[in-house]
C-alpha positions in Angstrom: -15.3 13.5 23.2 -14.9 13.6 19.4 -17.4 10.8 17.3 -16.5 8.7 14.5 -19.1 6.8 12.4 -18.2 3.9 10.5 -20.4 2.8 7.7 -20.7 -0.5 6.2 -23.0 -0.9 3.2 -21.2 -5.2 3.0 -24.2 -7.4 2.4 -22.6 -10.9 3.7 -21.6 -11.6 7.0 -18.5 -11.8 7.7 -17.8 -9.2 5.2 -15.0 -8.0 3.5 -16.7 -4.4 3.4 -17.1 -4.5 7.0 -13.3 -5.9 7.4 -12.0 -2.8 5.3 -14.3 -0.4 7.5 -12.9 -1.8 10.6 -9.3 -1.7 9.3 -9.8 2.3 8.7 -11.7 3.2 11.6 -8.3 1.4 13.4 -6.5 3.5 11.6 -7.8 6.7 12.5 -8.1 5.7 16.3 -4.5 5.2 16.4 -3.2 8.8 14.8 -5.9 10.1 17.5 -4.3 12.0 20.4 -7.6 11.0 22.2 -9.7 7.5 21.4 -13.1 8.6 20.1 -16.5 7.4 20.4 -16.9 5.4 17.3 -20.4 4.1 16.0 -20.5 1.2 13.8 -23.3 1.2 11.3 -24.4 -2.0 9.0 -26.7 -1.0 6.4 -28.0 -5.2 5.8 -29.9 -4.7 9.4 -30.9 -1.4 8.3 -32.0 -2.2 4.8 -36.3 -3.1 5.9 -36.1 0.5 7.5 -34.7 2.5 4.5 -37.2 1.1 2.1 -39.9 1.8 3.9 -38.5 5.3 4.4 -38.1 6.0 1.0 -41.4 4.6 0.4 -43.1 6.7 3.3 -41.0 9.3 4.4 -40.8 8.1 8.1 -38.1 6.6 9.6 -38.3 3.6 11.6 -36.6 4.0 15.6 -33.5 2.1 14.4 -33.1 4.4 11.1 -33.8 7.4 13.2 -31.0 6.4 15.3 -28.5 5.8 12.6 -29.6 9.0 10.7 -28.9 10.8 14.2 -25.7 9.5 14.6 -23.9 10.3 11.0 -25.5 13.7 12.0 -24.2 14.5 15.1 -20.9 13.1 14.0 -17.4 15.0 13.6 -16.6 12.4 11.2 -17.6 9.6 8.4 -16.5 6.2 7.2 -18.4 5.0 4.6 -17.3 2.0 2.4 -19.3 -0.2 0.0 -19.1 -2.9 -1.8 -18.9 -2.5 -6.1 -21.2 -3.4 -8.0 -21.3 -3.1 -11.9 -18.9 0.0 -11.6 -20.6 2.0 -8.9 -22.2 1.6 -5.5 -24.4 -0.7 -4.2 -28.2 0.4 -4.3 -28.3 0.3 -0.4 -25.3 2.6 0.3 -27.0 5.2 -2.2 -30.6 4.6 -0.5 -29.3 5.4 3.3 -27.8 8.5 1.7 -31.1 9.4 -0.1 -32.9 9.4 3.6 -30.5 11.7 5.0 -31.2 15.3 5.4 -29.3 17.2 2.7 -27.5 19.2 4.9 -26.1 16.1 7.2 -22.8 16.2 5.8 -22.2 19.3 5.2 -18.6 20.2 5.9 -18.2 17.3 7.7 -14.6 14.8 7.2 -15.4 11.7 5.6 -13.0 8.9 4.4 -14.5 6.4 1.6 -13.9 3.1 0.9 -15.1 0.4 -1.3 -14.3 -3.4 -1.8 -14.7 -5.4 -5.0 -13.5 -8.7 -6.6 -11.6 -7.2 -9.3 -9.4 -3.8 -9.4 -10.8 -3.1 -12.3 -13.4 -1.3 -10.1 -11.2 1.2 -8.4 -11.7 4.1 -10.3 -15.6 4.0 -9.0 -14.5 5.5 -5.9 -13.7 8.5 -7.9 -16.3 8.7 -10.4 -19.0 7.4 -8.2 -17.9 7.9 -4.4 -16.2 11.2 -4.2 -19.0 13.2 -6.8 -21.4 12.0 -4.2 -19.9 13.2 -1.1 -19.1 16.4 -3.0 -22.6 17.0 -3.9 -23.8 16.4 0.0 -20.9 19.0 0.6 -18.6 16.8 2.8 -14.7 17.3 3.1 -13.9 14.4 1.7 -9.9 13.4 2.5 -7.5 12.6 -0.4 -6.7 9.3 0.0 -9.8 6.6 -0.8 -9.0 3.2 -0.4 -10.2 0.4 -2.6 -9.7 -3.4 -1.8 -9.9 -5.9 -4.4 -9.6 -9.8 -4.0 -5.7 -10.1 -4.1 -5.0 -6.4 -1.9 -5.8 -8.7 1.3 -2.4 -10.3 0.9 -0.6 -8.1 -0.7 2.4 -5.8 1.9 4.0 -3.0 1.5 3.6 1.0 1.5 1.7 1.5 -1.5 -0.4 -1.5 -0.9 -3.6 -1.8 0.8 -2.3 -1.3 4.5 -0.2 1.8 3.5 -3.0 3.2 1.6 -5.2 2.5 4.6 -2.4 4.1 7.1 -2.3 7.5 5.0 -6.0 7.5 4.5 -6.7 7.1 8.3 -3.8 9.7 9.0 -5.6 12.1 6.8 -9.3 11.5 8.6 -7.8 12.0 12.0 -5.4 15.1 10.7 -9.2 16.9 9.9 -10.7 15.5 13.0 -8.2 17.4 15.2 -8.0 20.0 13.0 -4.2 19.8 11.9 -3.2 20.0 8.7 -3.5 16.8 6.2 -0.1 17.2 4.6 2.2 13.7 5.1 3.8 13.1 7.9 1.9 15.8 10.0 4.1 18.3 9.1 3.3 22.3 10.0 0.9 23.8 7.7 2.8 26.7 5.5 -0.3 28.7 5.2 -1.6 28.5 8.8 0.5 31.9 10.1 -0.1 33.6 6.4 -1.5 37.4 7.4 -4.7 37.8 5.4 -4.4 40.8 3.0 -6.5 42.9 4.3 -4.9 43.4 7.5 -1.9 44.5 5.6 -3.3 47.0 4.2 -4.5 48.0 7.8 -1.3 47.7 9.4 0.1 50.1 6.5 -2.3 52.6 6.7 -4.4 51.8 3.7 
């Protein structure tokens, strides 16, 4: 059975971090051929642990847990809340605790809520260099939610973007391709060159 792990970095409860998480970890679920194990992590209860980690180097049972889990996973959800342009200091600490390697190669699908739009572009400034530096595959589409996406409708609005993101997660999860709509990869039957050049002799 495939895993998914959904993290949420939403300090309030309820949450509209958490709500966003939930909506994509739906998403995914449903393009999934088979339902997978999915693993819901809130960083609030985890914040005690990750300080002390950071200020110790030993993780507490709970953290060792979490940590465990995004490591064993075959995929990541990780959204956050924005705060002045970027993310919040206790999505970046629970990222700071994991090994290095964790996420390497691994799908992940970001997300990140805020009161204004004017914070979107952090997921690509802030979010995406980050996942790139812990060399994770992270999937095209990232979905930002501001204050007035929860009502809006409509393809390009916050549930289509949330729809093509989550098609893209599971698309990597089962290992098809990511192009829209599912459709065949072009590349997946190309020959590679060197066994041309074998088959002609070279």
């Amino acid at each position: 059975m495939t895993s998914l792990v959904v993290i949420s970095a939403g300090l309030s409860q309820p949450s509209s971090t958490r709500l966003l998480a939930d909506k994509l970890s739906s998403a995914v679920v449903r393009e999934l051929a088979e339902v997978p194990e999915v693993t819901v992590l809130e960083l609030r209860d985890l914040a005690h642990d990750i300080t002390n980690n950071l200020l110790t180097g030993f993780p507490a049972p709970a953290l060792r847990a979490a940590v465990d889990a995004v490591t064993a996973a075959d995929a990541v959800i990780a959204v956050t809340p924005i705060f002045s342009a970027s993310y919040s200091g206790l999505f970046k600490s629970f990222f700071d605790v994991l090994d290095p390697e964790a996420l390497e190669g691994k799908p992940v699908l970001i997300g990140a809520t805020g009161g204004s739009s004017r914070h979107s572009l952090a997921l690509e400034h802030a979010l995406r260099p980050l996942f790139s530096y812990l060399r994770a595959v992270v999937v095209p589409t990232a979905v930002y939610a501001a204050s007035e996406d929860w009502a809006s409708e409509g393809e390009g609005e916050l549930g289509g973007r949330v729809e093509r993101a989550g098609r893209q997660l599971a698309a990597l999860m089962s290992g098809a391709s990511t192009s829209s709509g599912g459709a065949k990869d072009p590349f997946a039957e190309v020959i590679p060159f060197a066994e041309m050049l074998k088959a002609q002799g070279q």
